[in-house]
DSSP file (Angstrom, degrees, kcal/mol; ACC not computed):
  #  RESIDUE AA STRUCTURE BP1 BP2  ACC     N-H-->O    O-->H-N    N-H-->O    O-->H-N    TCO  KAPPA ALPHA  PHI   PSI    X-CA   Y-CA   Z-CA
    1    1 A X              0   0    0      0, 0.0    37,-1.0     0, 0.0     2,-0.4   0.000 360.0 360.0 360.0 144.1   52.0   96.1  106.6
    2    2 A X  E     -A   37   0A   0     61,-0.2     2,-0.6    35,-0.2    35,-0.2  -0.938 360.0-159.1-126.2 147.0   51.8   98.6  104.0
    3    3 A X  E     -A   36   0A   0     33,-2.1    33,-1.3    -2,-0.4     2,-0.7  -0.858   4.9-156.1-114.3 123.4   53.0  102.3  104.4
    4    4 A X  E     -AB  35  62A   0     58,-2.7    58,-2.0    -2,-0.6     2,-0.5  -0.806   7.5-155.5 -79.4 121.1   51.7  105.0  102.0
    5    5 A X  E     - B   0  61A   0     29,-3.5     2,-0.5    -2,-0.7    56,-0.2  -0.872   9.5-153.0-111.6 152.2   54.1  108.0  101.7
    6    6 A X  E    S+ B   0  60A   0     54,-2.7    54,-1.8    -2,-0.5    28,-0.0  -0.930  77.9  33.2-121.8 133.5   52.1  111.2  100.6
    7    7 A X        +     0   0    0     -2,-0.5    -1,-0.2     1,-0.4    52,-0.1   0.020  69.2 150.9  92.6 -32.3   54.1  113.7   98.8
    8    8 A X        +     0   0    0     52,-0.2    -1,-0.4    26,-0.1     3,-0.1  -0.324  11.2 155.9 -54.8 128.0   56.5  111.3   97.1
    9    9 A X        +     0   0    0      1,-0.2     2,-0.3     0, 0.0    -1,-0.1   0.490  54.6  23.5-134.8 -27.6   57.4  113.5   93.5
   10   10 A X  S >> S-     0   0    0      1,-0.0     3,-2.9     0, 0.0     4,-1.7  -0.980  75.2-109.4-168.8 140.6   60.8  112.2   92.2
   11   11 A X  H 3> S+     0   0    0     -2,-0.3     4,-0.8     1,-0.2    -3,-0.0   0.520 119.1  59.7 -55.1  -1.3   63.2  109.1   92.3
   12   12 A X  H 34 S+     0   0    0      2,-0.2     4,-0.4     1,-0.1    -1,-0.2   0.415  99.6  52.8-114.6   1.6   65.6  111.1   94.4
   13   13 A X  H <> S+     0   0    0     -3,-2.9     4,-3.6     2,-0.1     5,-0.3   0.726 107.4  55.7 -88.7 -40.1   62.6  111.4   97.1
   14   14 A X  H  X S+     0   0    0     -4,-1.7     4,-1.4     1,-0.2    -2,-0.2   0.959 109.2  50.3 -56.5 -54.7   62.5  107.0   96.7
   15   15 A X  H  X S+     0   0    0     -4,-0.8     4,-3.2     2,-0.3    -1,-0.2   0.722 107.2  48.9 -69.3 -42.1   66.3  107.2   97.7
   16   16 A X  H  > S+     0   0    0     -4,-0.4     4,-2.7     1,-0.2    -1,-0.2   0.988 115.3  46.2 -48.8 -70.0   65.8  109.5  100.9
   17   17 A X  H  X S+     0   0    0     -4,-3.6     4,-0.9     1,-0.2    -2,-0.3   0.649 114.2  47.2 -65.4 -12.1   62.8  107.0  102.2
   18   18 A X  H  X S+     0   0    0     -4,-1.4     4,-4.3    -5,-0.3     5,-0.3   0.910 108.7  51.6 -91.9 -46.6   64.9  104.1  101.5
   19   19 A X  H >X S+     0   0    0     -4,-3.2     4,-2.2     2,-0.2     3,-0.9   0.939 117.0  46.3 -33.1 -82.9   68.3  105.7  103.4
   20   20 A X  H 3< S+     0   0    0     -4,-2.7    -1,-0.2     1,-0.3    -3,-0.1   0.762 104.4  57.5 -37.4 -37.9   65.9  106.4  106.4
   21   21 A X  H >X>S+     0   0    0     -4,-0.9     3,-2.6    -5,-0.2     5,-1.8   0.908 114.5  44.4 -60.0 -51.7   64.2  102.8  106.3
   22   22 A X  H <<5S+     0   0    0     -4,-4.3    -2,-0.2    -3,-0.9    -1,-0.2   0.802 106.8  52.2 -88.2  -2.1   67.7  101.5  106.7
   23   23 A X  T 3<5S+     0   0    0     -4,-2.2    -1,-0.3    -5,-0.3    -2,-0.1   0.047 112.2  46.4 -93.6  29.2   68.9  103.6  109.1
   24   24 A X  T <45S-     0   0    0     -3,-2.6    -2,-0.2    -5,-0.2    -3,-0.1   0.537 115.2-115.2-124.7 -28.7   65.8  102.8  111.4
   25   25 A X  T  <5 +     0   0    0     -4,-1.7     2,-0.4     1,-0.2    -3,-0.2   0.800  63.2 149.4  48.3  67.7   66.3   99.3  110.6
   26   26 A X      < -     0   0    0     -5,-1.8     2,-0.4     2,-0.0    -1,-0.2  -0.936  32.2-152.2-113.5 130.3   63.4   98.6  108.9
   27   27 A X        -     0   0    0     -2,-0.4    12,-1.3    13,-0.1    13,-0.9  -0.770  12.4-165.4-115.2 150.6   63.2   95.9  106.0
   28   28 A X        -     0   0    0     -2,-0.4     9,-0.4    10,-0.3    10,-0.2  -0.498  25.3-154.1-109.7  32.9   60.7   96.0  103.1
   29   29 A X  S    S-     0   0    0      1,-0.2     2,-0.4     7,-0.1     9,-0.1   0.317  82.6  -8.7  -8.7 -75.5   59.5   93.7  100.5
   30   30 A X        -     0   0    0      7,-0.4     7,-1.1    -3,-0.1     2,-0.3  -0.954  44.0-172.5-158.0 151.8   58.8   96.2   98.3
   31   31 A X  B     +C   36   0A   0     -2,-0.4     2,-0.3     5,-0.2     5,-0.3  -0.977  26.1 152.1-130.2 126.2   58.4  100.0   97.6
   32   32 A X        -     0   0    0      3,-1.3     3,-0.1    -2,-0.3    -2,-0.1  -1.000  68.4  -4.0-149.8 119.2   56.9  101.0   94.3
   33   33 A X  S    S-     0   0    0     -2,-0.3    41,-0.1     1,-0.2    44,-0.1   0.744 127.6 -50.5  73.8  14.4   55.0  104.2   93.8
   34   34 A X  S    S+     0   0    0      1,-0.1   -29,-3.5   -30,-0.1     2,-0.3   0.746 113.8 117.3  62.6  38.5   54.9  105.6   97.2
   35   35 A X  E     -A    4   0A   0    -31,-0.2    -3,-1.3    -3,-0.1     2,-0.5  -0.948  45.6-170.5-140.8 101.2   53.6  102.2   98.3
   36   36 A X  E     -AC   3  31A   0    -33,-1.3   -33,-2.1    -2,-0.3     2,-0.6  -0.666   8.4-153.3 -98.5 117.5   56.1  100.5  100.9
   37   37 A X  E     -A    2   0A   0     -7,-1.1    -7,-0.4    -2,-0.5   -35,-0.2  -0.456  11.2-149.1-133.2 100.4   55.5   96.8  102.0
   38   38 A X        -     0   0    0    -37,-1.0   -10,-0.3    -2,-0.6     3,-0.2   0.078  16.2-140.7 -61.3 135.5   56.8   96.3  105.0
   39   39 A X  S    S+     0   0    0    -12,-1.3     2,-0.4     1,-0.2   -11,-0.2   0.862  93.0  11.9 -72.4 -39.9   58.3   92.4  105.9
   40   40 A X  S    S-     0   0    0    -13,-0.9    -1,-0.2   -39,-0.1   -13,-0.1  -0.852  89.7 -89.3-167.1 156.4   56.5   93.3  109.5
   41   41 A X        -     0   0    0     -2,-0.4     2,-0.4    -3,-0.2    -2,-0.0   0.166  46.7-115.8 -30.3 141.4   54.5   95.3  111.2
   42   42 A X        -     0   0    0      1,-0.1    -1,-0.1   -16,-0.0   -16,-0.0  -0.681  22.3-115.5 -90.2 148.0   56.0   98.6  113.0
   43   43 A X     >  -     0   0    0     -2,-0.4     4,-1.7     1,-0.0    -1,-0.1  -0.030  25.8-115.4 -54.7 147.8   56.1   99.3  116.5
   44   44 A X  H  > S+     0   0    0      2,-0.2     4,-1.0     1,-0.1    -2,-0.0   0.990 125.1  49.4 -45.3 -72.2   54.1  102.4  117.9
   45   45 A X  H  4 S+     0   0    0      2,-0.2     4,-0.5     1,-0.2    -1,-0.1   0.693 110.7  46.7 -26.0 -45.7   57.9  103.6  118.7
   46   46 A X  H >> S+     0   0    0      2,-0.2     3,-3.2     1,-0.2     4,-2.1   0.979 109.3  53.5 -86.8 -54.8   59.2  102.8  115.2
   47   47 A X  H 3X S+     0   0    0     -4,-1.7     4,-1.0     1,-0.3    -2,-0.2   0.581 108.2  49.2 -60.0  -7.1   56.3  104.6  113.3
   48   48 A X  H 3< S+     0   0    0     -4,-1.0    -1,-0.3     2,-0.1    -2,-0.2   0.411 112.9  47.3-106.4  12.2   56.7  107.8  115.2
   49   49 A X  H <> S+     0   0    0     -3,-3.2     4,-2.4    -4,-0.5     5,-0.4   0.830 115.8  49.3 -90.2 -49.6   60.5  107.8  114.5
   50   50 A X  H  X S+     0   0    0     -4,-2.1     4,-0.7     1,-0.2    -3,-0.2   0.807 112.6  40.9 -42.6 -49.0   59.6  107.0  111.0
   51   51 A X  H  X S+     0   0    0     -4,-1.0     4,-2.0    -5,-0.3    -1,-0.2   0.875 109.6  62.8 -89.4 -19.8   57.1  109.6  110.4
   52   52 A X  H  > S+     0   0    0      1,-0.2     4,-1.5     2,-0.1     3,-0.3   0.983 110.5  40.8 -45.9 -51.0   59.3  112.4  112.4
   53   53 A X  H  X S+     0   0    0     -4,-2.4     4,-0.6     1,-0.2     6,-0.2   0.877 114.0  50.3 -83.2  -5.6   62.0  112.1  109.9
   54   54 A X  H  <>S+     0   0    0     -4,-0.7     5,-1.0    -5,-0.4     3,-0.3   0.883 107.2  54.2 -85.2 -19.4   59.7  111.9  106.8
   55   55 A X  H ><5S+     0   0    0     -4,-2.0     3,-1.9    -3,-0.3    -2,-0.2   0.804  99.7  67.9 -77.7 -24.4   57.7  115.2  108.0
   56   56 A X  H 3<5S+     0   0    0     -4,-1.5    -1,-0.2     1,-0.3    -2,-0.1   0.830 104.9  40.5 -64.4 -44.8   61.3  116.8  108.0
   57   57 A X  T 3<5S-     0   0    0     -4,-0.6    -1,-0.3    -3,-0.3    -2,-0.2  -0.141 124.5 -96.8-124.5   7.8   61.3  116.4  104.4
   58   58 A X  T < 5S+     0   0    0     -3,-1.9    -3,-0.2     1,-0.1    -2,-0.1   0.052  86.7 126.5  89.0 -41.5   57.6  117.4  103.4
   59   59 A X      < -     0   0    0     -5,-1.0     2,-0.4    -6,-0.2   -52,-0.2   0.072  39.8-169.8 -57.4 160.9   56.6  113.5  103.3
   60   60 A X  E     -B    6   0A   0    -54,-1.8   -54,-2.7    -3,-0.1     2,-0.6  -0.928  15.4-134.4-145.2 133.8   53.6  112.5  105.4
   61   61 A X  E     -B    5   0A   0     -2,-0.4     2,-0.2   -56,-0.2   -56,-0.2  -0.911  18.3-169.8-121.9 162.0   52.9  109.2  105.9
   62   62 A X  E     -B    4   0A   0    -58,-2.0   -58,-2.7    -2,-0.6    -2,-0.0  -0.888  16.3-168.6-121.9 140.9   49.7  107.0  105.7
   63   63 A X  S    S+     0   0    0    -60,-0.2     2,-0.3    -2,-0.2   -61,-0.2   0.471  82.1  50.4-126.2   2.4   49.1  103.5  106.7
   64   64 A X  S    S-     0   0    0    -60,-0.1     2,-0.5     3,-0.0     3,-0.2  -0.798  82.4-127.6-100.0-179.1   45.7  103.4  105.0
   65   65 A X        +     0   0    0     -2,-0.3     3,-0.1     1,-0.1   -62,-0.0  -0.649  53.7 136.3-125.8  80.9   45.1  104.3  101.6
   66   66 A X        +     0   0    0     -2,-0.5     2,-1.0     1,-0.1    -1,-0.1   0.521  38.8  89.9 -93.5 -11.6   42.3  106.7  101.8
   67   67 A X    >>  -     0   0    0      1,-0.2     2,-2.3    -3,-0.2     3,-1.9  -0.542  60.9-150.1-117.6 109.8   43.0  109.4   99.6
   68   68 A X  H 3> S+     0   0    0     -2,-1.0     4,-1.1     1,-0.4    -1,-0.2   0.235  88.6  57.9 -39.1 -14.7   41.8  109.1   95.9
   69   69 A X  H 34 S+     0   0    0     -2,-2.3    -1,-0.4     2,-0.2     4,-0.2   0.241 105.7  43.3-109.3  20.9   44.7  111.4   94.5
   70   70 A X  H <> S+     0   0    0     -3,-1.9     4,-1.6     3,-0.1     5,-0.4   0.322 116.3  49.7-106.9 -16.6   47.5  109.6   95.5
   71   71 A X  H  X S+     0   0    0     -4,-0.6     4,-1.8     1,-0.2     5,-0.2   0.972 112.5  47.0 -68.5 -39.0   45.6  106.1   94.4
   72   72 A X  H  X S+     0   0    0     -4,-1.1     4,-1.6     2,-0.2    -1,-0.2   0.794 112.5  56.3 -76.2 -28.3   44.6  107.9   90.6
   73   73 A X  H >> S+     0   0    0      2,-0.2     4,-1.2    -4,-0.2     3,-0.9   0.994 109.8  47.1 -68.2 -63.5   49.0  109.1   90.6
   74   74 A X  H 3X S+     0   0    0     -4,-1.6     4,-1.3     1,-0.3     5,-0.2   0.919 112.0  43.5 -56.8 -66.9   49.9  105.4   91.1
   75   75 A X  H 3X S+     0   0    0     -4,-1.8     4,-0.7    -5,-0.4    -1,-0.3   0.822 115.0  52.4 -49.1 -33.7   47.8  104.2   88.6
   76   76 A X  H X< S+     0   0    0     -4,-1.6     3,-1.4    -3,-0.9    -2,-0.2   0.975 115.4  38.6 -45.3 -75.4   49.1  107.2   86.4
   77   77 A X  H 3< S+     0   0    0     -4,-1.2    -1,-0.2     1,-0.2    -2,-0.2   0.729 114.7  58.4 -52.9 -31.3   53.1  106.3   87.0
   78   78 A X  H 3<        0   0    0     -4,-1.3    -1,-0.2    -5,-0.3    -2,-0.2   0.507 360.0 360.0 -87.4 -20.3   52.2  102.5   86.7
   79   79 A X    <<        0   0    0     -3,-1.4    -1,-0.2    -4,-0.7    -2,-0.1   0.337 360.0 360.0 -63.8 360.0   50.6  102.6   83.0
């Protein structure tokens, strides 16, 4: 499963969402760009603890990737 986070601006934003992934106990392949890929799927229950503590913080997350200016900023950071 792959998580989008919307908002992501700065490595010290990466650092937040990763504290919070381990304090939910959630594990990750890999997160690169505001693009988290989750080792398994989340629970109803885990994804609304997840996205409470990311809204705290500005963050929104997306579990599709529908909106065309966060894909053209990863290709931007990724060049």
């Amino acid at each position: 499963m792959k998580i989008f986070i919307k908002n992501m601006v700065c490595n010290g934003t990466r650092s937040f969402v990763i504290k919070e992934l381990e304090g939910l106990g959630i594990t990750y392949n890999t997160f690169k760009s505001g693009v988290i890929d989750l080792v398994e799927d989340l629970s109803r229950a885990d994804r609304k603890k997840l996205d409470l503590s990311m809204k705290q913080y500005g963050l929104e997350l997306k579990f599709s990737e529908s909106d065309v200016l966060s894909r053209i900023r990863r290709a931007f950071l990724n060049r």
